[in-house]
C-alpha positions in Angstrom: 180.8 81.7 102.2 178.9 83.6 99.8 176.5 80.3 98.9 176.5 79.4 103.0 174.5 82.8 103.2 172.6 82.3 100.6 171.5 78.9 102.1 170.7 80.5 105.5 168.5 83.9 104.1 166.4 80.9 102.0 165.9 79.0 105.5 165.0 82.3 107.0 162.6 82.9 104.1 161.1 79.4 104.7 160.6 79.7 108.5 159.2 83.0 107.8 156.7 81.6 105.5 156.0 78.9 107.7 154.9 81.4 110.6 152.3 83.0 108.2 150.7 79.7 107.8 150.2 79.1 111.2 148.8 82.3 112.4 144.6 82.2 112.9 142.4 82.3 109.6 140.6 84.9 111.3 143.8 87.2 111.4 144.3 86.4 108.0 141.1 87.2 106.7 141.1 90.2 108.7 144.4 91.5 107.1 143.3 90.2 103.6 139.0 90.2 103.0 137.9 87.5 100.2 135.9 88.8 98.1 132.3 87.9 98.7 129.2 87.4 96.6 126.6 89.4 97.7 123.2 88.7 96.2 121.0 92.0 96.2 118.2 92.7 98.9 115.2 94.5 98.1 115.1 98.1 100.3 111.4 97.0 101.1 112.6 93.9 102.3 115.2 95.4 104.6 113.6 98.0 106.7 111.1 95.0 107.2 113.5 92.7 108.5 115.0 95.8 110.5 111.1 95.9 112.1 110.3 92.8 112.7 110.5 91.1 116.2 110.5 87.4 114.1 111.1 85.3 111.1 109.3 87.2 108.3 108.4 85.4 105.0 110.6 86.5 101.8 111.2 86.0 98.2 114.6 84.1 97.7 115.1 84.2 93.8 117.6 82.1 92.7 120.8 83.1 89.5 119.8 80.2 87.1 116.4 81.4 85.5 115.0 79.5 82.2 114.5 81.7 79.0 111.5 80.3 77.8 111.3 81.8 74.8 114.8 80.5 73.5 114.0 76.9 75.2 110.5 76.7 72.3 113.5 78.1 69.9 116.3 75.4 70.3 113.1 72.3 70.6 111.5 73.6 67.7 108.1 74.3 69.6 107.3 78.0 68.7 104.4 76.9 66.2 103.9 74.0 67.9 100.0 73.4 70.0 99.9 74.9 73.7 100.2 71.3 75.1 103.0 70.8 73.5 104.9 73.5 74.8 103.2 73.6 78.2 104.8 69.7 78.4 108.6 71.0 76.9 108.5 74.1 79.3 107.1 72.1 82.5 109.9 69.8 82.4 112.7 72.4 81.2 111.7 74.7 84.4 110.7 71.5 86.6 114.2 70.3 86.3 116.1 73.7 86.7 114.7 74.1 89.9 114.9 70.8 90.9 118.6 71.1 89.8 119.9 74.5 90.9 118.1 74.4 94.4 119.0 71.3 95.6 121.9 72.6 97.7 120.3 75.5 98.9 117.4 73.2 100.1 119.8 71.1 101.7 121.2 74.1 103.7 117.7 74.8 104.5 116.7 71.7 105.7 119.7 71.8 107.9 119.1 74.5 109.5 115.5 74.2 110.4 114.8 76.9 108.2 110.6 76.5 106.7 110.1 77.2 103.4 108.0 76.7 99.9 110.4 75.8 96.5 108.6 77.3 93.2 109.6 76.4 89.4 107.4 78.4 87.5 110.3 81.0 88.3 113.3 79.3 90.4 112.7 80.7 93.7 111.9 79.4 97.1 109.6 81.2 99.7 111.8 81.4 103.4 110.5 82.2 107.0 113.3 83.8 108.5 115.4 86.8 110.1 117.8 89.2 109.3 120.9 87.1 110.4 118.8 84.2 107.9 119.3 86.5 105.2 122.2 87.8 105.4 123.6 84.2 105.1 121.1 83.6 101.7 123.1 86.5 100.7 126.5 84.9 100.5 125.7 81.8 98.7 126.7 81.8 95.0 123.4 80.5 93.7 121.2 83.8 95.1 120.8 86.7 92.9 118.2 88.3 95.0 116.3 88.8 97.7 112.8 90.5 98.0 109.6 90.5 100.1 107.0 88.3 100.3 104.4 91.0 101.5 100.6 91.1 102.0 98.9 92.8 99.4 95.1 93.9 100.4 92.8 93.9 97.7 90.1 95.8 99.0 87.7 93.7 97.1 84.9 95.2 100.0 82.1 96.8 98.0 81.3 100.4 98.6 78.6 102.8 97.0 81.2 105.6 95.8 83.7 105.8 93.4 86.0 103.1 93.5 90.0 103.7 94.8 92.9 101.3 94.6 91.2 97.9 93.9 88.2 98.2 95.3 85.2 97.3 94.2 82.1 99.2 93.4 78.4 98.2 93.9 75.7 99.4 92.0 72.6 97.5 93.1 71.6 95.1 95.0 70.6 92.3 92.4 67.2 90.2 92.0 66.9 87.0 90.4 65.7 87.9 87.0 65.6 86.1 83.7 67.3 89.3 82.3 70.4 89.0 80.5 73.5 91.2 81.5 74.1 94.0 79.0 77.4 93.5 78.4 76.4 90.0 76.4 74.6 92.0 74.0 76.9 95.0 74.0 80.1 92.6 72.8 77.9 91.4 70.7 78.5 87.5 72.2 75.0 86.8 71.3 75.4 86.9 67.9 78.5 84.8 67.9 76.8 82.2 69.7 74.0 82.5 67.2 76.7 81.4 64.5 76.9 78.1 66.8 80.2 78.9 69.2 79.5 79.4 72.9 83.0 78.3 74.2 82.9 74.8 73.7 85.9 72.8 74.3 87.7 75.9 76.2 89.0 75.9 79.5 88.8 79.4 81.5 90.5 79.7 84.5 90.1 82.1 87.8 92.7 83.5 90.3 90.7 84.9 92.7 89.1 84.9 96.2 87.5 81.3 95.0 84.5 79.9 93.6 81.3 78.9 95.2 81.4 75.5 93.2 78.0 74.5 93.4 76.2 77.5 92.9 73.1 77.0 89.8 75.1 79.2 87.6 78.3 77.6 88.0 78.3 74.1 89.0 77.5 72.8 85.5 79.9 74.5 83.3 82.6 73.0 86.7 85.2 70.7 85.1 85.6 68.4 88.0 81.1 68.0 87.7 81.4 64.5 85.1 77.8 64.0 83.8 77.6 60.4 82.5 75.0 59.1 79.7 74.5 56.1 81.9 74.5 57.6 85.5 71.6 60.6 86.5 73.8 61.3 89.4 77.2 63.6 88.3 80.9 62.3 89.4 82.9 65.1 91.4 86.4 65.2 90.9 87.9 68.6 92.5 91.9 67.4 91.9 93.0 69.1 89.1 90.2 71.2 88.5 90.9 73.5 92.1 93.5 74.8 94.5 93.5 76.7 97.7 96.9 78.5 98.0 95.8 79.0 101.6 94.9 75.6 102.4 93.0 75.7 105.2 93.4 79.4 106.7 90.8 81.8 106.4 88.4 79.3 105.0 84.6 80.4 106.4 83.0 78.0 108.3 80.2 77.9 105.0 82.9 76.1 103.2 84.4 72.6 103.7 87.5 72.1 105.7 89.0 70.1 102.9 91.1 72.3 100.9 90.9 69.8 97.7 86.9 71.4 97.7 86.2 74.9 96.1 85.4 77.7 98.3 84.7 81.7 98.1 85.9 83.7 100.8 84.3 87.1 99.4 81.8 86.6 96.5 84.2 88.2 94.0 85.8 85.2 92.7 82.2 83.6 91.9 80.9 86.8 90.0 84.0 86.7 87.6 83.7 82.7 86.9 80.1 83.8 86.2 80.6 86.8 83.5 83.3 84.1 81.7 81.0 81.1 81.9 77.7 81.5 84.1 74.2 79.7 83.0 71.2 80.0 85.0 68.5 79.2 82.8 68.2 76.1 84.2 67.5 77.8 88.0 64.8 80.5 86.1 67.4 83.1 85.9 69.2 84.0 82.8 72.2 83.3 81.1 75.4 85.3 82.8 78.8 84.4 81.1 80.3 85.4 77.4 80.7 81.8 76.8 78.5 79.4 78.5 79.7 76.2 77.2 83.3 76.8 78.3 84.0 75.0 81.6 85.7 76.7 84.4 89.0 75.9 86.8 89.8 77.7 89.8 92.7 79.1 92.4 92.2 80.9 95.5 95.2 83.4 95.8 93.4 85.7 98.5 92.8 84.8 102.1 89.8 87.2 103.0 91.2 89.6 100.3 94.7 89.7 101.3 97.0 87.5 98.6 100.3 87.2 98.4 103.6 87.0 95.3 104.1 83.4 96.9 100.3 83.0 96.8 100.0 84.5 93.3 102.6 82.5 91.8 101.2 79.3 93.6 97.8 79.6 91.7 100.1 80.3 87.8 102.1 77.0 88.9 98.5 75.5 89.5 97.1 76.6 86.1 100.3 75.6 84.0 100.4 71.9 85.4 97.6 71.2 87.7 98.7 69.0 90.9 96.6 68.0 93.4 96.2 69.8 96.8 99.1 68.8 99.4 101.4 67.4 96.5 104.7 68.6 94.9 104.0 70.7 91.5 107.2 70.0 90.0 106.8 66.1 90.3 103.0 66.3 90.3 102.0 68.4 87.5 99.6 67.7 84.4 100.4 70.4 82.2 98.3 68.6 79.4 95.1 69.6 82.0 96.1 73.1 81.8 93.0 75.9 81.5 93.4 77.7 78.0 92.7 81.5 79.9 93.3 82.3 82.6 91.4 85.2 84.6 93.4 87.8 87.1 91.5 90.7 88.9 94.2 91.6 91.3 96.9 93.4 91.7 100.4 94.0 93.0 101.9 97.1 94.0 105.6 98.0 94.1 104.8 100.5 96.3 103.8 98.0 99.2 106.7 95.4 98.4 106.0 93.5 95.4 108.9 92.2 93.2 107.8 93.6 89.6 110.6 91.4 87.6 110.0 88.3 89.0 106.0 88.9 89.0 107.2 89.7 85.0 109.0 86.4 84.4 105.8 84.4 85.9 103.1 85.4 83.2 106.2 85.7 79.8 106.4 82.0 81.1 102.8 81.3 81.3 102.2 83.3 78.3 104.6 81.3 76.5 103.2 77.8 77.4 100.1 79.2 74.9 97.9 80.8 77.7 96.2 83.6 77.5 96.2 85.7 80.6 93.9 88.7 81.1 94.5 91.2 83.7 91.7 94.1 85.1 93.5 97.1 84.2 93.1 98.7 87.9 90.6 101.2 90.1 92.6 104.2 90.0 91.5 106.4 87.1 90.7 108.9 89.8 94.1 109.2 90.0 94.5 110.4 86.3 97.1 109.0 83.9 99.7 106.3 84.0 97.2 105.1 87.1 98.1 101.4 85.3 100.3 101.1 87.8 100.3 97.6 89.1 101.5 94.0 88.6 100.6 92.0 86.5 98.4 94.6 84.3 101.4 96.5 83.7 103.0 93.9 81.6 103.2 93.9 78.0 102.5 89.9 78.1 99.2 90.6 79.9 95.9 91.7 78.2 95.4 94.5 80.5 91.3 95.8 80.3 89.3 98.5 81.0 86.1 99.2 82.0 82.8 101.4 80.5 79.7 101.5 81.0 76.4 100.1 79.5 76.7 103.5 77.3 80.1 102.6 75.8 81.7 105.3 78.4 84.7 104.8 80.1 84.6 104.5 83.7 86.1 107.1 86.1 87.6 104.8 88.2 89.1 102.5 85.2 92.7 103.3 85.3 94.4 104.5 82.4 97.9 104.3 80.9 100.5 104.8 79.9 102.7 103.2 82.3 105.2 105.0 83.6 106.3 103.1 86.7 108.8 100.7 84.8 109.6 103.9 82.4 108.0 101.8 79.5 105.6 104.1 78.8 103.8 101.3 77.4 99.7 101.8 76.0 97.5 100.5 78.4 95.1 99.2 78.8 94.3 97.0 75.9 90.9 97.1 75.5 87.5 98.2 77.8 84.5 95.9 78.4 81.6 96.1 80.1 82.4 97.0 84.0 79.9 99.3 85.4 77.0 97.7 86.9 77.7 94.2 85.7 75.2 91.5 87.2 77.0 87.7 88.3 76.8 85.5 90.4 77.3 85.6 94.4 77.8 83.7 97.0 75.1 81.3 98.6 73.4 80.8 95.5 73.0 84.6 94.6 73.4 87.0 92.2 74.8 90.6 92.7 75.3 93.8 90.7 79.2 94.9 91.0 81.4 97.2 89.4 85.0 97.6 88.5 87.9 96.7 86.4 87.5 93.2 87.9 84.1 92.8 85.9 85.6 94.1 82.6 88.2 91.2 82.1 86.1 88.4 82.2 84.5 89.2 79.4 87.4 89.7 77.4 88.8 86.0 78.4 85.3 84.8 77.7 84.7 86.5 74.1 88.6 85.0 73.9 86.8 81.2 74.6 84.3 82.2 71.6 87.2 83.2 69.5 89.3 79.9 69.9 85.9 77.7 70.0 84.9 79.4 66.3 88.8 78.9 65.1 89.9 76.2 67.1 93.7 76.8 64.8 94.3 79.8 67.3 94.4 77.7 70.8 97.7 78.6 72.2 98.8 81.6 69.4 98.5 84.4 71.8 100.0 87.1 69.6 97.6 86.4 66.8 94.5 86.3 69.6 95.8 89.3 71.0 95.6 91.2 67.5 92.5 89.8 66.7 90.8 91.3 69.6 92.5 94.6 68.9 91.9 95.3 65.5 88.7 94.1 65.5 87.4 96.4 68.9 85.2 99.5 68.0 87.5 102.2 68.4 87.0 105.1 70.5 89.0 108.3 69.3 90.2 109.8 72.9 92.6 112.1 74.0 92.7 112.5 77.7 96.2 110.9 78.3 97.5 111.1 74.6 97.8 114.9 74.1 96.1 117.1 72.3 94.5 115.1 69.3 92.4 112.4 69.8 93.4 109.3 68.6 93.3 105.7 68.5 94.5 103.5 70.3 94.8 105.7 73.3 95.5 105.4 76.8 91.9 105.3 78.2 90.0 102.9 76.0 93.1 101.1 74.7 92.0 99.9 71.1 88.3 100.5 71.6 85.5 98.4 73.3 85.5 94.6 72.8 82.8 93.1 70.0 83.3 89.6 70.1 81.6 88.7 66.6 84.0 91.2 64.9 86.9 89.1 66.5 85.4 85.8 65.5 84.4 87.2 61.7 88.2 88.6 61.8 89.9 85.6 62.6 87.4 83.4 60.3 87.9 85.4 57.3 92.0 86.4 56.7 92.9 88.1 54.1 95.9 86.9 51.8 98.8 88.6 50.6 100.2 87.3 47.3 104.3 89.1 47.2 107.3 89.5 44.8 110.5 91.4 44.7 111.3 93.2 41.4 114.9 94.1 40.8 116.5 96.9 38.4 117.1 94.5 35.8 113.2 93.9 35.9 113.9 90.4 36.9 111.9 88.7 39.8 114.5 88.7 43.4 114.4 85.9 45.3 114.9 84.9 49.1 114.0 88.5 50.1 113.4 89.2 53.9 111.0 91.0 54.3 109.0 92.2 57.5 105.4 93.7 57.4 103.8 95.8 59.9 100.4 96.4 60.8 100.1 100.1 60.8 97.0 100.2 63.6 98.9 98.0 66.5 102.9 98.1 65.4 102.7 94.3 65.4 105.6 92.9 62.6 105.2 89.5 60.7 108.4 88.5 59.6 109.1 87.0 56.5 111.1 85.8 53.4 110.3 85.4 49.9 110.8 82.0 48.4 113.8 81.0 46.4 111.3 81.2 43.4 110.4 84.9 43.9 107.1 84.4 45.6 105.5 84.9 48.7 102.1 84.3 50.2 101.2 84.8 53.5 97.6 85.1 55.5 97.1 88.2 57.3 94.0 89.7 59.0 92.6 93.0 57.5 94.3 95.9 57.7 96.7 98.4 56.6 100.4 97.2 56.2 103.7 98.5 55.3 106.4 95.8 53.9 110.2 96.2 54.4 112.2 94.0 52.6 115.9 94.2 53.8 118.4 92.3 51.1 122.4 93.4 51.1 123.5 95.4 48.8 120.1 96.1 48.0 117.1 98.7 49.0 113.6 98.7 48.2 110.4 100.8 48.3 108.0 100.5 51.4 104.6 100.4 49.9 101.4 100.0 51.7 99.0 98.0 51.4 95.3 97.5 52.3 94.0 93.9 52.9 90.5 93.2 53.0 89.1 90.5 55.0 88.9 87.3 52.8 90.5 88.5 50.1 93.5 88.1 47.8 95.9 91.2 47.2 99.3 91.2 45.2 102.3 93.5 46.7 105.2 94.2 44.3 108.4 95.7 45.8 110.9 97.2 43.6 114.5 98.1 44.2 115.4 101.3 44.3 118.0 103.0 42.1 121.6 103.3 43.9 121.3 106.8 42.6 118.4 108.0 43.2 114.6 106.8 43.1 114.5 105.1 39.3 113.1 101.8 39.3 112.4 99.0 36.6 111.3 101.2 33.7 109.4 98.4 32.2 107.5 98.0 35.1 105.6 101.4 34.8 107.0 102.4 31.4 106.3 99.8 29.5 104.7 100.9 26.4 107.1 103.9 26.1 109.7 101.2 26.0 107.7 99.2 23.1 107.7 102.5 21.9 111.0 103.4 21.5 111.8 99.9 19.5 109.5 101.1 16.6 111.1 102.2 13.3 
């Protein structure tokens, strides 16, 4: 009896189950929610889905990201020549996206959904609606959602002080054999009196366009072939331009062929022309830092108004140019890559823009071994930590201000520090000439502009002097970076760093640009000849060590050799050396290097006890001394 009822409470247990299973899914997943990935939506992004009456174009950033940095670690590439790395990290972030989007792109595709897949960071442009996004949202390959929105530029010209990113005209311009002050102010005419005028550099612009053809501009063009054995020049626009917006907003001036260069606005064509610009040949002057450079170009603004999609387009352009209408992560030449690349735009949180992902997009680029130089902003009427926008923000960005032909600072250059990520990061790096700065224009012309936007072309054309005099620095970003800043003439200010004046500072950055203190920086490094000293008076070997540059904070990691040497080029300056050793401490001397010249650092352990070191190092005759009779 007792095992009879124990055989029908088990069938009643079983039927019971087997009721459970059958009810509706929908019952049970009412009584018991799954737990859900959500990926994270930008507030901007909501309230604009919330508003609109259609599909709306958005930012789908994808979980699986590459770390570019560790990718040059684990291949071995950090020291190796830009192409190099531009080839490793094309395919690395090529095949990620390739890889991790695949299904989402499926889902896409079935759905009827448009949109645009990027590699540069993995993330796909969508049209679509709220419902559309709320389904992005569950899938476990998301991590976030953000908007896509349209970003005036204000690039109009106006005769007052500029605001936001406007641009400020000075003059009307007249065709004149005069040359621009600001080639003789950063001193580039001297450095191209040493021989180096930016030959065998590639300088690239993201910006309204560039009027190809124009006399300043057309010879210094890439895609314009001259031949030894033909008078008439070959044209080849794939690979030297892109039009992120295709055909839109093209003026009727300008071909309907996207594949040809075009200039919606004039501001595109003055920058190209204060990087590379030569006239003499059309009776005018010379215009650009570095007039045998050539020239590359992106058009991220449609009449002014660009976009993150459109933005990010033109970097995936620059680190593999593809031609127009093909696929950039099959298509891609990332050995025809510009060397600098040009940006005088910006991108404001405050209307929508993703700062992260923005971030990622130039750490990549910069990591690839181009340099990218950024107009620090308009908005100095606005006081400090008015460096507020993408991408000058960035620590991986060259971020520059402007002055005048005087050498003083610009109201309307913006000035740092940046607050808006809470890095309160210096910016901006350096000022150039960007008041009343004379370029090209469209239809064949020449104008007299000002802003920010004037100031950074010359700082990425002095940068083509720099790498055509030492060729060794193509691609080493953090040694051309402080290059340019310990070599600036420095400008002692105080009207954002406190009571003092000091330098650097958060108006002028390091100073004003001189190109032919760069170039006789970087062409005459000091070298710093090293030893470790122990108590015992005995030479230490395989010492880290780690020496700072006490103007920019920049550390140069190192060791001491296994035979208690160590030498090791530097640029001139004042350093401090660290060596770190367990079980051991040293002193932290100081040292001043002196461009092309030899200097010898010994660094002494430290008594356990107190500060004694080797006594026969500074006592040594007292010592010989004491063995007398």
């Amino acid at each position: 009896m007792f095992y009879q009822k124990i055989r029908k409470t088990v069938h009643f247990v079983c039927l019971w189950l087997v009721l459970i299973a059958l009810l509706p899914t929908s019952l049970s997943a009412q009584d018991n929610p799954p737990v859900v990935h959500a990926a994270a939506i930008s507030t901007y992004l909501q309230a604009q889905l919330a508003a609109a009456q259609g599909p709306v174009s958005f930012l789908v950033i994808l979980q699986e990201q590459v770390d570019a940095k560790a990718l040059l670690n684990r291949s071995a590439l950090r020291s190796a020549n830009r192409q190099s790395k531009a080839s490793a990290l094309y395919a690395e972030l090529t095949a990620t996206a390739l890889r991790t989007q695949a299904p989402l792109r499926a889902w896409l595709d079935a759905q009827g959904i448009p949109y645009q897949s990027f590699y540069l960071i993995n993330m796909l442009e969508v049209r679509g609606n709220a419902t559309i996004a709320a389904a992005l949202r569950q899938r476990p390959e998301v991590a976030r959602l953000v908007a896509n929105p349209t970003v005036r530029q204000a690039l109009s010209v106006e005769p007052v002080k500029a605001t936001g990113w406007q641009t400020v005209v000075s003059a009307e311009a007249q065709q004149t054999a005069v040359l621009p002050y600001g080639l003789d102010y950063t001193h580039a005419l001297e450095v191209w009196a040493l021989g180096f005028r930016g030959q065998g550099i590639v300088v690239a612009s993201q910006d309204t366009g560039v009027e190809w053809d124009h006399p300043a501009l057309k010879a210094k063009y890439r895609g314009v072939i001259t031949s030894t054995n033909s008078l008439t020049p070959t044209i080849t626009h794939v690979y030297n331009w892109f039009d992120a917006w295709g055909t839109t907003g093209r003026p009727q001036r300008c071909s309907t062929n996207p594949q040809v260069p075009c200039d919606d606005g004039g501001h595109g064509s003055h920058t190209v022309g204060t990087m590379v610009g030569d006239a003499t040949n059309a009776g005018s002057s010379v215009l650009g830092m570095a007039p045998d450079a050539k020239w590359i170009a992106c058009r991220n603004m449609n009449n002014g108004v660009g976009t993150p999609a459109s933005y990010t387009t033109c970097f995936q352009f620059f680190l593999a140019p593809y031609p127009q209408g093909g696929d950039p992560a099959k298509d891609g030449h990332p050995e025809l890559a510009p060397n600098i690349i040009n940006n005088s735009w910006g991108c404001p949180p405050s209307e929508g823009c993703d700062a992260d992902s923005l971030r990622q997009i130039v750490e990549n680029v910069r990591a690839a071994g181009q340099m990218v130089v950024a107009s620090a902003g308009n908005s100095g009427s606005n006081g400090c930590a008015s460096v507020q926008d993408p991408i000058a923000i960035y620590d991986a960005v060259f971020s520059i201000g402007a002055h005048d032909s005087n050498g003083t600072i610009a109201s309307f250059s913006s000035r740092g520090p940046v607050m808006v990520d809470g890095s309160k990061r210096l910016k901006p790096d350096l000022s150039a000439p960007g008041v009343a700065v004379r370029s090209a224009w469209l239809n064949g012309g020449y104008n007299t502009i000002s802003g920010t936007s004037m100031a950074s072309p010359h700082v990425a054309g002095a940068t083509a002097l720099l790498w055509s005099a030492v060729p060794a620095l193509i691609g080493k970003i953090d040694a051309t970076e402080q290059i340019l800043l310990k070599s600036a003439t420095p400008v002692p200010a105080n009207q954002c760093d406190g009571a003092t004046p000091v330098v650097p500072n958060n108006t002028y950055g390091y100073g004003r640009l001189n190109a032919l203190a760069a170039v006789q920086m970087a062409q005459n490094p000091a070298t710093l000849h090293m030893k470790a000293i122990g108590l015992d008076c005995q030479i230490v070997a395989s010492v880290p060590v780690t020496l700072t540059d006490n103007l920019t904070g920049y550390q140069y990691p190192t060791t001491i050799g296994q035979d208690g040497t160590l030498q090791i080029s530097l640029y001139a300056g004042n350093y401090t050396a660290h060596a770190q050793l367990a079980g051991a401490t040293f002193d932290t001397p100081t040292v001043q290097l002196q461009a092309g010249a030899s200097t010898q650092l010994d660094l002494h352990q430290l008594s356990p006890t107190g500060p004694a070191l080797c006594l026969q190092q500074f006592f040594p005759l007292v010592l010989l001394d004491a063995t007398l009779p």
